[in-house]
C-alpha positions in Angstrom: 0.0 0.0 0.0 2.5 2.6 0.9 4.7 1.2 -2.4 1.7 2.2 -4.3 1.3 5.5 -2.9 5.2 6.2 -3.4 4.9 5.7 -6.8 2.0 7.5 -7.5 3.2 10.4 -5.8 6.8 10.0 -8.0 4.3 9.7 -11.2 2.6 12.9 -10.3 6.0 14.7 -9.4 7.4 13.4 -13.0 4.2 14.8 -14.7 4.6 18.3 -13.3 8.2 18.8 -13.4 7.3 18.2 -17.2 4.7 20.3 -17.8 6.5 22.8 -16.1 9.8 22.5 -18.6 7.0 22.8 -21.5 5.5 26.0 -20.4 8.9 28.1 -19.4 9.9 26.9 -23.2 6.8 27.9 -24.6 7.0 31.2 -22.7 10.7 31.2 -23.5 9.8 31.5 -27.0 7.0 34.1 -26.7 9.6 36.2 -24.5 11.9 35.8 -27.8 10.4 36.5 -30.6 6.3 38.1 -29.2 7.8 41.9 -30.0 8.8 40.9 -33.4 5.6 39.3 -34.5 3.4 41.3 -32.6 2.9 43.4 -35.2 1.6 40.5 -37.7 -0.3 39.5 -34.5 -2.1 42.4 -33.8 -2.9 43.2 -37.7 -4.7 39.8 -38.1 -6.9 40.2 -35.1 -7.6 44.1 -35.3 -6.7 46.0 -38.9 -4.8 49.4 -38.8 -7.3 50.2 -35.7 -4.5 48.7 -33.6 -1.3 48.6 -35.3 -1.3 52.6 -37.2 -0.1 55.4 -34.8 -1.4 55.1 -31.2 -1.1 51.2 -31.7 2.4 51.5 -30.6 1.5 50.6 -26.8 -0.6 47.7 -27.9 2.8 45.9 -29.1 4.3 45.6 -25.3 0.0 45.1 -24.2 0.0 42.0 -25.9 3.6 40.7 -25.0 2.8 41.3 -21.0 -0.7 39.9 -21.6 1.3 36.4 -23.3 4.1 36.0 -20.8 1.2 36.7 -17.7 -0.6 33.8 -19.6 2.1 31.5 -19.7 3.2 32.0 -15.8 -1.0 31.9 -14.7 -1.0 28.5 -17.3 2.0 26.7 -15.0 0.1 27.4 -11.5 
């Protein structure tokens, strides 16, 4: 019984410890390149609303808003 529950708990840890490496990657990655193709980004989901003259702030908006959503995804 207390085998059992041993290797669950090592299972579990093994699981998490991976899904952890995945997400600082995948935020790793957004960290690296999100400024660059923020632009492209931001033009597919809004038009020149967002990405002509005052859509300069929206650029570091939607980097912060992808590296908050990768550290809120690993909790």
């Amino acid at each position: 019984m207390h085998c059992l529950l041993q290797d669950s708990v090592q299972l579990v840890s093994r699981v998490l410890e991976s899904s952890l490496k995945v997400s600082v990657l995948i935020g790793l990655v957004f960290i690296t390149f999100g400024y660059a193709y923020s632009f492209l980004l931001l033009s597919i989901y809004g038009g020149p609303v967002l990405t002509d003259g005052s859509g300069g702030l929206c650029y570091f908006y939607l980097l912060f808003s992808l590296v908050l959503f990768m550290c809120t995804s690993v909790g």
